[in-house]
C-alpha positions in Angstrom: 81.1 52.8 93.9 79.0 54.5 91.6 78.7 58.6 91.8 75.2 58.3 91.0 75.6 60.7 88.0 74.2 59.7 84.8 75.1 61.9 81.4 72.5 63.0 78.8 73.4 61.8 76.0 72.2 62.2 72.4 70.9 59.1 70.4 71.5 59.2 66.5 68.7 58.9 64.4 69.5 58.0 60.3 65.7 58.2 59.0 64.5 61.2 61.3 62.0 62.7 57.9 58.8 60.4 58.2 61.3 57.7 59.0 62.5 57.4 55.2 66.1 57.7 54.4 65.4 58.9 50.6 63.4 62.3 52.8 66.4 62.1 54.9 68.6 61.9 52.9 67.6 64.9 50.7 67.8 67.1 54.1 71.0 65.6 55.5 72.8 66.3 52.0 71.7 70.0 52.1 74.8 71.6 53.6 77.0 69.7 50.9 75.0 71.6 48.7 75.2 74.5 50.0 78.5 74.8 50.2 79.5 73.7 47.2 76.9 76.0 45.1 78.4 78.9 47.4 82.0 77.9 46.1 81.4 76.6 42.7 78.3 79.2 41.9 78.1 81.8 43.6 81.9 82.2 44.0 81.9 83.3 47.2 85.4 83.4 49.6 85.7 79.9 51.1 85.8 80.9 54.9 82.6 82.2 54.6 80.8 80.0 52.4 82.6 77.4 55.0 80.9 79.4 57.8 77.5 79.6 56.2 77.9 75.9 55.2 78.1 75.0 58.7 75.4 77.3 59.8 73.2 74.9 57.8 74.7 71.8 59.4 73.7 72.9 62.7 69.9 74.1 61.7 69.8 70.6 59.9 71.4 68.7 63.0 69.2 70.7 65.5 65.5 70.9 63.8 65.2 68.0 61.6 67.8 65.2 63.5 66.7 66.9 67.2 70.1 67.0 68.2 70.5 69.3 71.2 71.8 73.2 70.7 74.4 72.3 73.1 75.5 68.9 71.6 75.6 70.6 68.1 77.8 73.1 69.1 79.9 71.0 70.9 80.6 69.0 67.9 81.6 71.9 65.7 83.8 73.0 68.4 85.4 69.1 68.5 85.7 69.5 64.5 87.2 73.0 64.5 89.7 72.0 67.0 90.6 69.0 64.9 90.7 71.8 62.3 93.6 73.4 63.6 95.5 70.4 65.1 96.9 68.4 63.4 95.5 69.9 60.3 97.0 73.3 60.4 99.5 72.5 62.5 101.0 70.7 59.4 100.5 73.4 56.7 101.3 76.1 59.1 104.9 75.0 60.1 105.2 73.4 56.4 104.5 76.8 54.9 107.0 78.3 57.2 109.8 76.4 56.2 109.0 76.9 52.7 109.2 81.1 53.7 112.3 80.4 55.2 113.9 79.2 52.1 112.4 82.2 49.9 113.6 84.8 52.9 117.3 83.6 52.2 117.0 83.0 48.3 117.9 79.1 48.3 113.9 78.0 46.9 115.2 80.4 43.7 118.6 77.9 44.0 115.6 74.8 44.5 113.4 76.0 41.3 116.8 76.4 39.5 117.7 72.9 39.8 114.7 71.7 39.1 114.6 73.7 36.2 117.8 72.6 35.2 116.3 68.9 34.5 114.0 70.5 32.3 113.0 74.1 31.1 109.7 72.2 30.1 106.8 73.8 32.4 104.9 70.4 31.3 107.8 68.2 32.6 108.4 70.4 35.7 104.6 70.1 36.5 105.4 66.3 36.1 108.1 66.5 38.8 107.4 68.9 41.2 104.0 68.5 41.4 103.6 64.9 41.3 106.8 62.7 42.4 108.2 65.7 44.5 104.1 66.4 45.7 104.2 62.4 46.3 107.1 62.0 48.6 105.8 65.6 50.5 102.3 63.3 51.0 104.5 60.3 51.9 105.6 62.2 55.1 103.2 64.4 55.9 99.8 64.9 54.2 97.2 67.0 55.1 97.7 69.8 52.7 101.5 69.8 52.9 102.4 68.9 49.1 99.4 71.3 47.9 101.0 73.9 49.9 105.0 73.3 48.8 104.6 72.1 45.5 101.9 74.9 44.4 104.3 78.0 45.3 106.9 75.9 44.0 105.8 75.8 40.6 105.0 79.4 40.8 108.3 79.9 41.6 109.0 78.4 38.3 106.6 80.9 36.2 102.8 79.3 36.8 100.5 81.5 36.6 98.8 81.3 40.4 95.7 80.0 39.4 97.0 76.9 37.0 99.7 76.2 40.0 97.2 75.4 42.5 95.1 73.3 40.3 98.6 71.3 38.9 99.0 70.9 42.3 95.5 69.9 43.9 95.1 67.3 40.7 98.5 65.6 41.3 97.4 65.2 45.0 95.1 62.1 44.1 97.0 59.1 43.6 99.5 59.1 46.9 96.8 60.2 48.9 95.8 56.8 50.3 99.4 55.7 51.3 100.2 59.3 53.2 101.4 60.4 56.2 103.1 56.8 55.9 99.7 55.0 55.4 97.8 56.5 58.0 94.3 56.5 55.7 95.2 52.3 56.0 96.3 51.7 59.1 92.9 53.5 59.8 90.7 51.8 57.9 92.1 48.8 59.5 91.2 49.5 62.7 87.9 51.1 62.2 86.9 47.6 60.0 89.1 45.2 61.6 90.0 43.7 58.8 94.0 43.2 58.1 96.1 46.0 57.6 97.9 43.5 55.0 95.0 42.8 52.9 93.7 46.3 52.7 96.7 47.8 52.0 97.2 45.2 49.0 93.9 46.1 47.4 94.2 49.8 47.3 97.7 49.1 45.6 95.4 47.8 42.6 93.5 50.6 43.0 95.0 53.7 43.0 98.5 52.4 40.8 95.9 52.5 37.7 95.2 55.7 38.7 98.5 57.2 39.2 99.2 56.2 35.2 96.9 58.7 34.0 97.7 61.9 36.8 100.9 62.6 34.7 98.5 62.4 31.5 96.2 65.0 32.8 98.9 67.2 34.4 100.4 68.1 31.3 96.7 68.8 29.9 96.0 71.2 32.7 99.4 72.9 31.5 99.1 72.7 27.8 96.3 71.4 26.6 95.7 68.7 23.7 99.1 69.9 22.7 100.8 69.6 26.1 99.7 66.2 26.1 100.5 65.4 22.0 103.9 66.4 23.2 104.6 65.4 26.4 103.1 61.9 26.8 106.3 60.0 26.4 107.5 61.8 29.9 103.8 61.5 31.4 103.2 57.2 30.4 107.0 56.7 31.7 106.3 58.7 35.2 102.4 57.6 35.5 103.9 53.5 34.8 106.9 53.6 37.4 105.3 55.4 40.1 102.2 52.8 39.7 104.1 49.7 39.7 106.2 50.7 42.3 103.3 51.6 44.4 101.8 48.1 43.7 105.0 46.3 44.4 105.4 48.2 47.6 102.0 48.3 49.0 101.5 44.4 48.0 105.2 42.8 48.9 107.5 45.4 50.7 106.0 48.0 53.1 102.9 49.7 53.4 104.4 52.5 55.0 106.7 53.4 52.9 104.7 52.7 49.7 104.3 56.0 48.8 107.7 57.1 49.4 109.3 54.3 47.4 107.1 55.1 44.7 107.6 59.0 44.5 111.5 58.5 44.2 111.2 55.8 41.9 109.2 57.9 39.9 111.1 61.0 40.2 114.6 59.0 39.0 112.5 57.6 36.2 111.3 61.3 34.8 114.9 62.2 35.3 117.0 59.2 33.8 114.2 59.7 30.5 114.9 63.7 30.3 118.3 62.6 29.9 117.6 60.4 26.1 114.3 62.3 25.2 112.8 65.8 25.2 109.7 67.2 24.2 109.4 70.0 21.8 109.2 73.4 23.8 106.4 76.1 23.1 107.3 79.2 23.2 106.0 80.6 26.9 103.1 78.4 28.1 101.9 81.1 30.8 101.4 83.9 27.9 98.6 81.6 26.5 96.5 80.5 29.5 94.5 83.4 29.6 95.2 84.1 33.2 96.5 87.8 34.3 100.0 87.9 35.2 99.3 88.3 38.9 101.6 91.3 41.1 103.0 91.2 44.3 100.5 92.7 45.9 98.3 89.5 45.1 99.1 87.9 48.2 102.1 87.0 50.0 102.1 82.8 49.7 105.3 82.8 47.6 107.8 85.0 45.6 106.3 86.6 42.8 105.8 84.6 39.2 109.0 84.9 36.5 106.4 85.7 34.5 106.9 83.2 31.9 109.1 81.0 29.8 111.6 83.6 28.6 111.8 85.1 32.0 112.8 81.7 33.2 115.5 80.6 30.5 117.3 83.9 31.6 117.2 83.5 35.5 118.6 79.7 34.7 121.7 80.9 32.9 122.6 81.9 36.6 125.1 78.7 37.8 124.6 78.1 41.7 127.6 76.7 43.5 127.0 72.6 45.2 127.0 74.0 48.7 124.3 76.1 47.3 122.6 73.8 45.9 123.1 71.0 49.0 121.5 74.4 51.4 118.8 74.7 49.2 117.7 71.0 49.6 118.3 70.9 52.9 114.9 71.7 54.8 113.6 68.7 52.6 116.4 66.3 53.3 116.0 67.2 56.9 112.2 66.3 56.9 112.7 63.3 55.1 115.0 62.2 58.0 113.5 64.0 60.4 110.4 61.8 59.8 111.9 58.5 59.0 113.6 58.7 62.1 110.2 59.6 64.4 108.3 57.2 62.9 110.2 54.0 61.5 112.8 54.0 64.6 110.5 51.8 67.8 113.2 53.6 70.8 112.2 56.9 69.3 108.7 56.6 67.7 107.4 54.6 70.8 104.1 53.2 71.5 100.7 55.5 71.4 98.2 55.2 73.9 95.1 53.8 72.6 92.8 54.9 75.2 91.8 57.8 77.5 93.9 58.0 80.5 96.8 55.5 79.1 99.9 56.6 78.5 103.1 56.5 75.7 106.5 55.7 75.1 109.2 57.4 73.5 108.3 60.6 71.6 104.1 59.3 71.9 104.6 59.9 75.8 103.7 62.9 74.9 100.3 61.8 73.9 97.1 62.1 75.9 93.8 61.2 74.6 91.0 62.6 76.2 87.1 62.7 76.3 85.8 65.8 74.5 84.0 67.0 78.0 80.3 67.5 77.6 80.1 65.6 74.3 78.1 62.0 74.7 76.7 60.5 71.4 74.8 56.9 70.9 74.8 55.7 67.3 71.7 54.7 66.4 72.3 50.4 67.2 73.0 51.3 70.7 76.8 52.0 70.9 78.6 54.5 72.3 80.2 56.4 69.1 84.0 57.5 69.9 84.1 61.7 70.6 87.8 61.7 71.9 90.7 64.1 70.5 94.1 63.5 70.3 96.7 65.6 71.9 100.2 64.5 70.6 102.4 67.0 70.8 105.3 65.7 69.8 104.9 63.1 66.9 102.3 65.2 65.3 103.4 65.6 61.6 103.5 69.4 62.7 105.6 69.3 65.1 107.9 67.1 62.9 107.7 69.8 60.7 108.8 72.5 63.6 111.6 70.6 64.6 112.6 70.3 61.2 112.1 74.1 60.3 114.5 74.0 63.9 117.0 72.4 62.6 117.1 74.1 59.6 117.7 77.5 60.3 121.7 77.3 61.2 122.0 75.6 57.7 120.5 78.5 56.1 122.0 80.7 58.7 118.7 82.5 59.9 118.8 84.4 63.5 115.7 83.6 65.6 114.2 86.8 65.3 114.1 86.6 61.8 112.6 83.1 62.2 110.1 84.4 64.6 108.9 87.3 62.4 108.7 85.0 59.1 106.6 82.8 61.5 103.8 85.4 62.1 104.1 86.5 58.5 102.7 82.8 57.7 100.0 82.8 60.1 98.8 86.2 58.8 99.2 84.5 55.5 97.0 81.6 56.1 94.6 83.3 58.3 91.8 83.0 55.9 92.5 79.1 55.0 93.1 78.7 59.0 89.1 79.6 59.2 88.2 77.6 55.8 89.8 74.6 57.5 88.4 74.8 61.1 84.8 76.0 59.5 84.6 73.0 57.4 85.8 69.9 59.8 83.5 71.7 62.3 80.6 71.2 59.8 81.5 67.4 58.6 81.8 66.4 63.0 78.4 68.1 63.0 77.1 65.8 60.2 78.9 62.9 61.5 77.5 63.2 65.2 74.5 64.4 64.6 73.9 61.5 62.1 73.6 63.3 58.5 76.3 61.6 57.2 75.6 58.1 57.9 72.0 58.3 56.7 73.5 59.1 53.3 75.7 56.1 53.8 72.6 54.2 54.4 70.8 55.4 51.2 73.5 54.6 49.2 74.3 51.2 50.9 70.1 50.5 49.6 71.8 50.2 46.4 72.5 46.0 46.9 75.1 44.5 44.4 75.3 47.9 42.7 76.8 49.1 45.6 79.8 48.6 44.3 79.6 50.8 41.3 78.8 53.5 44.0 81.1 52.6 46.7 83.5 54.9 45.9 81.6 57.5 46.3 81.5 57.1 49.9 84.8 57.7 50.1 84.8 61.2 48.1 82.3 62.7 49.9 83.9 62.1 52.7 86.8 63.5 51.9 85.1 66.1 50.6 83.7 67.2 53.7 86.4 66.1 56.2 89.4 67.3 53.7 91.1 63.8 55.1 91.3 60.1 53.5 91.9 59.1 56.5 89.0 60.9 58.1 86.6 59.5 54.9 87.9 55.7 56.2 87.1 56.3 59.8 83.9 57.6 58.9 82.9 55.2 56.0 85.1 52.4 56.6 83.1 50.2 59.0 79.4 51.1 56.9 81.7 49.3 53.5 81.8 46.2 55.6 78.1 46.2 56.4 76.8 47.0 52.9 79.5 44.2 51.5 78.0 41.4 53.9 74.8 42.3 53.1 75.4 42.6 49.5 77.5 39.3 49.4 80.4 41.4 48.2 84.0 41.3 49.1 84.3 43.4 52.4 88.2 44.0 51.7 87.4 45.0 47.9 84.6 47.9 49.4 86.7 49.1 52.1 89.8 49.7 50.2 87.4 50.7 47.7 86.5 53.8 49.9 90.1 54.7 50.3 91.1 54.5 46.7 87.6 56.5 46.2 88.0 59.6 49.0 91.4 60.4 47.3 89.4 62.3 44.6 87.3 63.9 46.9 90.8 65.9 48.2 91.1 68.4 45.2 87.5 69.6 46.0 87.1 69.8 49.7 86.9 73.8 50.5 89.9 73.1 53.7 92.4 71.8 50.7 90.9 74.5 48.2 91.9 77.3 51.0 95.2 75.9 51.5 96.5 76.0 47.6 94.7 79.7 47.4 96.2 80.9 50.5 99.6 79.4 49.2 99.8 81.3 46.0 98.2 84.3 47.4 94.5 83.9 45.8 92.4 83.9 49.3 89.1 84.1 48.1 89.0 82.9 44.7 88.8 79.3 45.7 85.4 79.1 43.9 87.7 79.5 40.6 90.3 76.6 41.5 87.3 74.6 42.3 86.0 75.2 38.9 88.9 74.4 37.4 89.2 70.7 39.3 85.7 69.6 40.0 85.5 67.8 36.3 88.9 66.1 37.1 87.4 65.0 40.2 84.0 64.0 38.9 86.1 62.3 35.7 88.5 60.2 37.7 85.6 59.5 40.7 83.5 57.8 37.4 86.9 55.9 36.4 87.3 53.9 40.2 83.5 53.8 40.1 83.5 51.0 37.0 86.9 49.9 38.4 86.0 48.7 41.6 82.6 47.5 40.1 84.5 45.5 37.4 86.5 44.3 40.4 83.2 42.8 42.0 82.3 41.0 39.2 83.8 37.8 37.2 85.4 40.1 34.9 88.2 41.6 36.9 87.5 39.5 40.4 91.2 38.1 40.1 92.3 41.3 41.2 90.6 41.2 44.4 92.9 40.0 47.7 91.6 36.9 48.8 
């Protein structure tokens, strides 16, 4: 029997300005460019041009959309809590174990192995940052190979700045296949289109992609030099890892795309340091023009080497194999840690897909739940999904606990030392904690409200060029959300509109956005505060975003004419059937 009750709820609206999307659009676009003027002009700390950012997203969503005070808080609140679980939840525990390691002095026995393949900073950029960075994005995502591999190469002598955007341009390529393919297995359900067919055409995507990240890492380190030396290493790691990520994502397993490709890649760098080296500058770091920072700069990571000489001398130091086994133990244990919670059915279980339905194994501890007060139509009638996820135990962060857990009798760390080290990382990543949570409150304020899909719209105007733009979907999305996976689920099902209409390939333009949002990660201000706050530069993300924006832009132009060239006769074979 019916209660009688009937809930306000708020009806989208995608050409609110004199019912014009190119008026619309110009408003609905103004806290992107806000933000991003803030960051990239202004220079202004990210948490609060994150804060002001949003402050703009709810005067655009309340005045112009006429979305309710009430509603438009409501969905910041939705987006700031998404903020902090799962996304910080990841790079909080991830960030813990790496402190761990540095507390007891086995990530000095870590960046002396790693060292010990090369002494090359351009070939240790190669490996850390993107086979190493890969398999970290394989299992986790969401930040969590920014995070690691950043203080990791600082560890080896990067200066802070050129660390974190090493590491923030390496994160392109795996990004669509991470967290064990989430960003797919999303896109498939949000399109309905097979998981199989989208999975294939992003692995002809990105794998072209991932042959010149290597290229440009060693650029970012050295220069036109760097790369006149280096590009044996970078074409050798760039090839493997791309036609291992095509192989996997079109005839093994989707899941585990990524991490087949990272390791095939990693053995690759290593089996070619073994018959080839590249000729060594003297000190890399002492040429950058970056201050050598101190250790009062922040408290991410242990304090640089300083540079190349500083390094040779620390390596002469010979660590013994149970040394070396402890010190790659916290990533072997999350490597099995996750294998085991996600690829094992009695263990991983089955997720509820509803509100009020329940799990099995670890996902019955999973609720999903209405975000109360929060009602939204779109603007065709339907009720647009505002539920959060609660799952406590197979969230990548809690993987990431039970793996930090399990390591501390390896590394023989009391509790009380593990607890302390613990607040020591929150206090570390308060200011990206705020970034994070400001700026997914501002992209659910855009997405609810409507902003977002009436520059979808606009865009989708474009007809058969569509394609050429289509990938830019994807980036701003992940620009603003931080997430390829959040990107597909926002974009995903709008691809599949504009394609029909279009007569394009609705496969080619969904995968398209995927392939696409991965360049939009090494901008978005959440990632930006994560690779600050992990080499201790809180508040000079406006100067790493300076430093990756024309990679972004550069790359974003190359899937552009891809995916366009895809649509047409010229390179239509590609496209999955």
């Amino acid at each position: 029997m019916s209660s009688g009750i009937v809930l306000a709820s708020y009806t989208q609206d995608y050409d609110p300005i004199g019912n014009s999307l190119g008026l619309s659009s110009i408003v609905a676009v103004l806290p992107l460019v806000v933000l991003f003027v803030l960051l990239g002009v202004v220079r202004m700390r990210a948490w609060l041009a994150s804060v002001i950012g949003l402050a703009v997203s709810l005067v655009v969503a309340i005045v112009f959309y006429g979305m309710g005070v009430g509603d438009a808080l409501n969905s910041g609140l939705l987006g700031a809590a998404f903020g902090f679980f799962p996304i910080m939840w990841i790079v909080i525990n991830a960030i813990w174990v790496y402190n761990l390691t540095v507390d007891t002095g086995h990530f000095d026995v870590l960046r002396r192995s790693f060292a010990s393949i090369s002494d090359d900073q351009r070939i240790q950029a190669i490996i850390i940052a993107f086979c190493f960075g890969a398999l970290m994005e394989a299992l986790a995502g969401f930040g969590t190979p920014v995070a690691i591999s950043s203080v990791m190469l600082m560890a080896l002598g990067f200066r802070p700045l050129k660390a974190a955007a090493v590491a923030l341009v390496a994160n392109t390529a795996p990004v669509a296949f991470g967290a064990l393919a989430v960003p797919i297995t999303t896109l498939a359900a949000v399109t309905k289109l097979p998981v199989d067919d989208l999975g294939a055409m992003v692995g002809r995507q990105t794998p072209i992609l991932a042959v010149f990240v290597p290229l440009a890492l060693v650029f970012i380190v050295d220069g036109k030099r760097g790369l006149r030396q280096c590009w044996p290493a970078a074409l050798v790691c760039g090839l493997v890892f791309g036609i291992a990520q095509y192989a996997a994502s079109n005839f093994w397993s989707i899941p585990l795309t990524d991490i087949i490709a990272a390791l095939a890649s990693a053995l690759a760098v290593l089996a070619f340091s073994k018959l080839w080296r590249p000729v060594t500058p003297p000190d890399i770091t002492e040429q950058d023009g970056e201050p050598q920072p101190t250790a009062a700069s922040g408290a991410a990571g242990p304090e640089p080497t300083g540079g190349g000489t500083a390094t040779r001398v620390e390596e002469r130091v010979v660590d013994s194999r149970s040394e070396v086994l402890k010190a790659y133990a916290p990533y072997l244990i999350i490597i099995v840690v996750f294998v085991l919670a996600t690829r094992v059915p009695p263990i991983t279980g089955v997720a509820p897909t509803k509100p009020g339905a329940t799990g099995t194994g670890l996902e019955a501890a999973t609720w999903i739940v209405n975000w109360p007060g929060l009602h939204i139509v779109s603007g065709t009638g339907a009720p647009v999904s505002t539920t959060f996820k609660i799952n406590i135990l197979s969230a990548a962060g809690t993987l990431l606990l039970i793996s930090g857990l399990l390591t501390l009798p390896v590394l023989r760390i009391g509790v009380g030392h593990a607890l302390r080290t613990y607040w020591r990382t929150l206090v570390q990543l308060r200011t990206a904690i705020v970034t994070v949570m400001a700026v997914l409150a501002l992209g659910f304020v855009m997405n609810e409200s409507g902003q977002t899909q009436t520059l979808g719209l606009w865009l989708a105007g474009a007809g058969g060029l569509f394609a050429l733009l289509s990938p830019i979907l994807g980036w701003l999305g992940t620009a603003v959300t931080g997430s390829d996976t959040s990107s597909n689920s926002l974009f995903g099902a709008l691809q599949v509109s504009a394609a029909t209409s279009a007569h394009l390939s609705p496969t080619l333009l969904a995968a398209a956005n995927s392939s696409g949002g991965v360049l939009g990660k090494m901008i978005s201000p959440q990632n930006l505060a994560i690779a600050a706050g992990a080499v201790g530069l809180a508040g000079r993300e406006g100067e790493i975003f300076r430093r990756v924006l024309w990679w972004s832009i550069g790359f974003l132009a190359f899937m552009c004419v891809l995916v366009y060239l895809q649509s047409t006769p010229v390179l239509s074979w590609m496209v999955v059937a």
